[in-house]
N, C-alpha and C positions, 0 to 999 in steps of 0.2 A: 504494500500500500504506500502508495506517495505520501508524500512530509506537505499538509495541507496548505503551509506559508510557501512551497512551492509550486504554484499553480502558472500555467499557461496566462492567466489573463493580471496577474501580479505582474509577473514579466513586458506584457504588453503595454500596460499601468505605467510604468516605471519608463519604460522607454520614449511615451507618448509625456512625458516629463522634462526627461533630457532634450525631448526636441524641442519642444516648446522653451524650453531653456536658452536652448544654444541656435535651432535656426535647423535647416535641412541644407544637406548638400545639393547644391545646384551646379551646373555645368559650368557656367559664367563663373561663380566664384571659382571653380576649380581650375580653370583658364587664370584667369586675377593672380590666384593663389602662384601658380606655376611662375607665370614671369617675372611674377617677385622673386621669385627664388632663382632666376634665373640673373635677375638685375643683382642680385647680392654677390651670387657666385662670381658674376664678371669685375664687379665690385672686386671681389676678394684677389680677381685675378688682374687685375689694373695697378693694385698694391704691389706685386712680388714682380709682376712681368720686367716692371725698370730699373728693379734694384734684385735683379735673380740674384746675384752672388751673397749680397748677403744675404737673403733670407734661406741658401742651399743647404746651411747646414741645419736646419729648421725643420726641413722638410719632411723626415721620418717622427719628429713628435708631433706633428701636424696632422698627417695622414694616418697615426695613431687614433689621436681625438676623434677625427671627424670619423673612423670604424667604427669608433664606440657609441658615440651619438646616434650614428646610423642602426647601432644595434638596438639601443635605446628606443627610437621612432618606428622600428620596425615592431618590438615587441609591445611597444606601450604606444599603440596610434593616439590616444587624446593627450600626448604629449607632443605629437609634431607642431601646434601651432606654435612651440615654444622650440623645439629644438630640429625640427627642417629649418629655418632661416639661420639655426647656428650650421646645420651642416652645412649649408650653402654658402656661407661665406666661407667657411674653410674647406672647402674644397675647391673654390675659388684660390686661393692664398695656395692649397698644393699646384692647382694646375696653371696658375701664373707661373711658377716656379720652372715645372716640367717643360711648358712651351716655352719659354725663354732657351734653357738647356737646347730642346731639340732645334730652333730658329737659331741659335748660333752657328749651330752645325751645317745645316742645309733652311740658307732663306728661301721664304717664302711658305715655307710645310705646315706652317701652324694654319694659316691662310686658308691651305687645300684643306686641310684635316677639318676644318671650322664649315668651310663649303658643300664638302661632303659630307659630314656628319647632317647637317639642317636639310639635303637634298634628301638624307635617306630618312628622315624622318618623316617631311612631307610626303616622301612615296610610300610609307608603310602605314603612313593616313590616310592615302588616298587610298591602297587597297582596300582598307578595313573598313572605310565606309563604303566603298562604294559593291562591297561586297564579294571581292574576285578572291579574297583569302576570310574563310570565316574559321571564328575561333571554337574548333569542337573540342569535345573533351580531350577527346584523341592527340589533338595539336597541343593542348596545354599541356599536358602528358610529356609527351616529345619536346616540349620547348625547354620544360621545368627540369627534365631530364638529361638533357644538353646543356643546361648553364650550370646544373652541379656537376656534370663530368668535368666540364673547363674547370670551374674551383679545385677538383679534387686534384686536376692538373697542376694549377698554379700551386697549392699546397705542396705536392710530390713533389714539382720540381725544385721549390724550396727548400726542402727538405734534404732533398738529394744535393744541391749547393753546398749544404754547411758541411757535406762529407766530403766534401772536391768531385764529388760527379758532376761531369760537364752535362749542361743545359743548353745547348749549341742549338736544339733542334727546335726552341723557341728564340732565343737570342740572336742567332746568327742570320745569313740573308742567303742563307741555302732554300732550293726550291722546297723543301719539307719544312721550312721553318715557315715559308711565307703561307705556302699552303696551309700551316696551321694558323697563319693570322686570320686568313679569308674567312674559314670558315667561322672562328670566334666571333670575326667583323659580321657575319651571317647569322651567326647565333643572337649575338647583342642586339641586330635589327629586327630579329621575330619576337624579343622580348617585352617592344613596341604594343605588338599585339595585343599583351596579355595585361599592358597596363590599359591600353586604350577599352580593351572589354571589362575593365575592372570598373573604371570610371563610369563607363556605360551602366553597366552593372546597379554601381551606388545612385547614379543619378534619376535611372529610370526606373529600374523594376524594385529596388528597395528606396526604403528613405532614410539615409544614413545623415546620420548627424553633422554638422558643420564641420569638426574639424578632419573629419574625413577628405575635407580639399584639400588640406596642408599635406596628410598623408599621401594622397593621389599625387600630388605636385612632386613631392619627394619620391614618390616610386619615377616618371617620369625622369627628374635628374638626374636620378642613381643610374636611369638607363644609358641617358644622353652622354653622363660625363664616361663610363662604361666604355659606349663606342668612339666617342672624341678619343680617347685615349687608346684603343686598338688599332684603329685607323692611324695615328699619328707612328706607331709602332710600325705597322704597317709600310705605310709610305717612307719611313724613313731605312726600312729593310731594302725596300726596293730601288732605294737612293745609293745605296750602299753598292749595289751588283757592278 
Protein backbone atom coordinates (compact mmCIF):
# COMPACT_ATOMS: atom_id res chain seq x y z
CA UNK A 1 0.00 0.00 0.00
CA UNK A 2 1.30 3.49 -0.93
CA UNK A 3 2.49 6.07 1.88
CA UNK A 4 -0.99 8.32 1.46
CA UNK A 5 1.31 11.87 1.79
CA UNK A 6 2.49 10.31 -1.52
CA UNK A 7 -0.03 10.68 -3.95
CA UNK A 8 -0.19 11.50 -7.70
CA UNK A 9 -2.10 14.76 -7.29
CA UNK A 10 0.31 16.12 -4.04
CA UNK A 11 2.89 15.93 -6.74
CA UNK A 12 0.89 17.80 -9.39
CA UNK A 13 -0.12 20.34 -6.29
CA UNK A 14 3.39 21.09 -5.78
CA UNK A 15 4.45 21.51 -9.20
CA UNK A 16 1.57 23.79 -10.23
CA UNK A 17 3.26 25.94 -7.31
CA UNK A 18 6.61 26.07 -8.53
CA UNK A 19 5.30 27.22 -11.64
CA UNK A 20 3.32 29.63 -10.67
CA UNK A 21 6.33 30.74 -8.76
CA UNK A 22 8.93 30.97 -11.05
CA UNK A 23 7.06 31.24 -14.69
CA UNK A 24 7.00 28.29 -17.46
CA UNK A 25 9.72 27.70 -19.91
CA UNK A 26 9.15 29.31 -23.15
CA UNK A 27 11.14 29.02 -26.38
CA UNK A 28 11.98 32.86 -26.55
CA UNK A 29 13.24 32.93 -23.02
CA UNK A 30 15.21 29.97 -23.86
CA UNK A 31 16.64 31.69 -27.14
CA UNK A 32 17.25 35.12 -24.60
CA UNK A 33 18.79 32.71 -22.02
CA UNK A 34 21.34 31.06 -24.72
CA UNK A 35 22.89 34.37 -26.10
CA UNK A 36 23.43 35.56 -22.97
CA UNK A 37 25.44 32.81 -22.34
CA UNK A 38 26.98 33.13 -25.38
CA UNK A 39 27.68 37.18 -24.89
CA UNK A 40 29.57 36.19 -21.46
CA UNK A 41 31.60 33.25 -22.88
CA UNK A 42 32.81 35.71 -25.69
CA UNK A 43 33.16 38.19 -22.99
CA UNK A 44 35.39 35.75 -21.18
CA UNK A 45 37.13 35.04 -24.22
CA UNK A 46 37.91 38.85 -25.27
CA UNK A 47 39.67 38.90 -21.71
CA UNK A 48 42.55 36.13 -22.26
CA UNK A 49 42.53 36.34 -26.27
CA UNK A 50 45.01 39.76 -25.90
CA UNK A 51 46.84 38.83 -23.11
CA UNK A 52 47.17 34.80 -23.81
CA UNK A 53 50.58 34.54 -22.25
CA UNK A 54 49.60 35.58 -19.37
CA UNK A 55 46.71 34.14 -18.54
CA UNK A 56 48.46 30.29 -20.03
CA UNK A 57 49.58 29.39 -17.06
CA UNK A 58 45.81 29.61 -15.66
CA UNK A 59 44.58 27.66 -17.85
CA UNK A 60 44.35 24.20 -16.35
CA UNK A 61 42.69 25.77 -12.90
CA UNK A 62 40.35 27.35 -15.09
CA UNK A 63 39.00 24.52 -17.09
CA UNK A 64 39.13 22.71 -13.73
CA UNK A 65 36.40 25.06 -12.39
CA UNK A 66 34.25 25.44 -15.12
CA UNK A 67 34.13 20.99 -15.10
CA UNK A 68 32.94 21.27 -11.85
CA UNK A 69 30.38 23.88 -12.40
CA UNK A 70 29.26 22.00 -15.23
CA UNK A 71 28.99 19.00 -13.01
CA UNK A 72 27.06 21.01 -10.79
CA UNK A 73 24.35 22.40 -13.44
CA UNK A 74 24.00 19.26 -14.94
CA UNK A 75 23.15 17.46 -11.67
CA UNK A 76 21.35 20.30 -9.89
CA UNK A 77 19.22 22.17 -13.08
CA UNK A 78 17.46 24.81 -10.74
CA UNK A 79 20.97 25.90 -10.07
CA UNK A 80 21.80 26.80 -13.60
CA UNK A 81 20.34 30.38 -13.41
CA UNK A 82 23.16 30.93 -11.09
CA UNK A 83 25.89 28.84 -12.38
CA UNK A 84 25.43 28.48 -16.47
CA UNK A 85 26.47 32.24 -16.64
CA UNK A 86 29.52 31.40 -14.35
CA UNK A 87 30.38 28.45 -16.62
CA UNK A 88 30.03 30.63 -19.59
CA UNK A 89 32.35 33.05 -18.70
CA UNK A 90 34.81 30.75 -17.80
CA UNK A 91 34.84 28.89 -20.58
CA UNK A 92 35.17 31.87 -22.38
CA UNK A 93 38.52 32.84 -20.33
CA UNK A 94 39.67 28.92 -21.30
CA UNK A 95 38.91 29.39 -24.97
CA UNK A 96 40.36 32.82 -25.33
CA UNK A 97 43.39 31.32 -24.16
CA UNK A 98 43.36 28.15 -26.48
CA UNK A 99 42.41 30.40 -29.64
CA UNK A 100 45.01 32.65 -29.19
CA UNK A 101 47.64 29.49 -28.72
CA UNK A 102 46.31 27.91 -31.81
CA UNK A 103 46.15 31.71 -34.11
CA UNK A 104 49.67 32.06 -33.22
CA UNK A 105 50.42 29.08 -34.87
CA UNK A 106 48.54 29.07 -38.03
CA UNK A 107 46.44 32.67 -38.80
CA UNK A 108 43.47 32.90 -39.49
CA UNK A 109 42.09 29.07 -37.94
CA UNK A 110 40.25 30.56 -35.13
CA UNK A 111 38.27 32.46 -37.88
CA UNK A 112 37.47 29.13 -39.81
CA UNK A 113 36.97 27.11 -36.78
CA UNK A 114 34.25 30.08 -35.50
CA UNK A 115 32.77 29.97 -39.23
CA UNK A 116 32.29 26.56 -39.39
CA UNK A 117 31.24 25.78 -36.09
CA UNK A 118 27.94 28.50 -36.50
CA UNK A 119 27.55 26.96 -40.29
CA UNK A 120 27.03 23.42 -38.65
CA UNK A 121 24.99 24.47 -36.25
CA UNK A 122 22.51 26.31 -38.40
CA UNK A 123 22.42 23.06 -40.62
CA UNK A 124 21.71 20.78 -37.84
CA UNK A 125 18.70 23.33 -37.34
CA UNK A 126 17.72 23.31 -40.24
CA UNK A 127 17.55 19.44 -40.57
CA UNK A 128 15.70 19.01 -37.36
CA UNK A 129 13.08 21.33 -38.10
CA UNK A 130 12.46 20.84 -41.16
CA UNK A 131 12.22 17.20 -40.50
CA UNK A 132 14.87 15.31 -42.82
CA UNK A 133 16.75 13.82 -39.46
CA UNK A 134 14.10 13.02 -36.65
CA UNK A 135 15.17 12.33 -33.33
CA UNK A 136 13.96 8.52 -32.43
CA UNK A 137 14.63 6.63 -29.79
CA UNK A 138 16.95 4.64 -31.63
CA UNK A 139 19.02 7.80 -32.75
CA UNK A 140 19.31 9.16 -29.09
CA UNK A 141 20.44 5.79 -28.25
CA UNK A 142 23.25 5.88 -30.91
CA UNK A 143 24.12 9.55 -30.20
CA UNK A 144 24.31 9.20 -26.33
CA UNK A 145 26.32 6.01 -27.13
CA UNK A 146 28.94 7.69 -29.22
CA UNK A 147 29.61 10.76 -27.08
CA UNK A 148 30.49 8.33 -24.03
CA UNK A 149 32.64 6.11 -26.31
CA UNK A 150 34.73 9.40 -27.34
CA UNK A 151 34.95 10.25 -23.31
CA UNK A 152 35.99 6.87 -22.52
CA UNK A 153 38.57 7.65 -25.27
CA UNK A 154 39.70 10.82 -24.19
CA UNK A 155 39.90 9.26 -20.44
CA UNK A 156 42.04 6.16 -21.87
CA UNK A 157 44.10 8.03 -23.77
CA UNK A 158 44.87 10.16 -20.62
CA UNK A 159 45.43 7.64 -18.90
CA UNK A 160 47.75 5.88 -21.12
CA UNK A 161 49.96 9.43 -21.39
CA UNK A 162 50.98 9.55 -17.67
CA UNK A 163 52.49 5.84 -18.48
CA UNK A 164 54.48 7.35 -21.71
CA UNK A 165 52.09 5.42 -24.12
CA UNK A 166 52.15 7.49 -27.15
CA UNK A 167 48.61 9.13 -28.18
CA UNK A 168 49.82 9.91 -31.70
CA UNK A 169 46.71 8.44 -33.13
CA UNK A 170 44.64 11.56 -31.69
CA UNK A 171 47.44 14.18 -31.50
CA UNK A 172 49.23 13.69 -34.54
CA UNK A 173 48.20 14.74 -38.36
CA UNK A 174 48.36 11.07 -39.52
CA UNK A 175 45.20 10.14 -41.62
CA UNK A 176 44.00 7.84 -38.59
CA UNK A 177 44.26 10.69 -36.21
CA UNK A 178 42.23 13.10 -38.50
CA UNK A 179 39.93 10.44 -39.30
CA UNK A 180 39.21 10.25 -35.65
CA UNK A 181 38.79 14.11 -35.50
CA UNK A 182 35.95 13.93 -38.28
CA UNK A 183 34.19 11.64 -36.94
CA UNK A 184 34.17 13.28 -33.16
CA UNK A 185 33.46 16.66 -35.26
CA UNK A 186 30.30 14.38 -36.56
CA UNK A 187 29.41 13.19 -33.28
CA UNK A 188 29.53 16.61 -31.56
CA UNK A 189 27.20 17.82 -34.48
CA UNK A 190 24.37 15.19 -33.82
CA UNK A 191 24.50 16.09 -30.23
CA UNK A 192 22.72 19.29 -31.62
CA UNK A 193 19.89 17.19 -32.03
CA UNK A 194 19.20 16.00 -28.83
CA UNK A 195 19.57 19.32 -27.27
CA UNK A 196 17.38 20.92 -29.86
CA UNK A 197 14.57 17.91 -29.06
CA UNK A 198 15.13 18.58 -25.58
CA UNK A 199 14.17 22.12 -25.67
CA UNK A 200 11.30 21.09 -27.87
CA UNK A 201 10.48 18.65 -25.44
CA UNK A 202 10.36 21.22 -22.28
CA UNK A 203 8.64 23.91 -24.26
CA UNK A 204 5.93 22.13 -25.89
CA UNK A 205 4.63 18.89 -24.63
CA UNK A 206 5.64 19.51 -20.83
CA UNK A 207 5.60 22.64 -18.87
CA UNK A 208 8.88 22.82 -17.34
CA UNK A 209 9.71 25.52 -15.07
CA UNK A 210 11.62 28.63 -15.95
CA UNK A 211 14.89 27.97 -15.17
CA UNK A 212 14.85 25.20 -17.31
CA UNK A 213 16.17 27.93 -20.13
CA UNK A 214 19.24 28.41 -18.38
CA UNK A 215 19.76 24.67 -18.26
CA UNK A 216 18.71 24.27 -22.14
CA UNK A 217 21.12 27.32 -22.80
CA UNK A 218 23.89 25.52 -21.15
CA UNK A 219 23.28 22.19 -22.63
CA UNK A 220 23.52 24.13 -26.09
CA UNK A 221 27.05 25.78 -25.13
CA UNK A 222 28.53 22.64 -23.75
CA UNK A 223 27.61 21.42 -27.31
CA UNK A 224 28.98 24.54 -29.24
CA UNK A 225 32.14 25.03 -27.21
CA UNK A 226 32.59 20.95 -27.70
CA UNK A 227 32.72 21.22 -31.48
CA UNK A 228 34.60 24.83 -31.73
CA UNK A 229 37.17 23.15 -30.09
CA UNK A 230 37.36 19.69 -32.22
CA UNK A 231 37.17 21.40 -35.37
CA UNK A 232 39.95 23.91 -34.34
CA UNK A 233 41.90 20.60 -33.44
CA UNK A 234 40.95 19.46 -36.56
CA UNK A 235 41.95 22.10 -38.97
CA UNK A 236 44.92 22.62 -37.22
CA UNK A 237 45.96 18.78 -37.93
CA UNK A 238 45.22 19.37 -41.39
CA UNK A 239 47.49 22.53 -41.37
CA UNK A 240 50.01 20.53 -40.10
CA UNK A 241 50.33 17.70 -43.35
Amino acid sequence: MNNPMLNENAFKRAQARALSDTGVMTLQGTINKTFLLLFLCVVGGMITWTHYQSWAGATGIIAIVAFVVALITSFKPTAAPITAPIYAFLEGLFLGVISAMYNAQFQGIVFNAVAITVLVFFVMLFVYRTGIIRVTRGLAVGIFSATAAIALLYIGSFLLSLFGVSTAYLTSNSPLAIGISVVICAVAAFNFLLDFNFIDAMTSRYQAPKHMEWYAGFGLLVTLVWLYIEILQLLAKMQRK
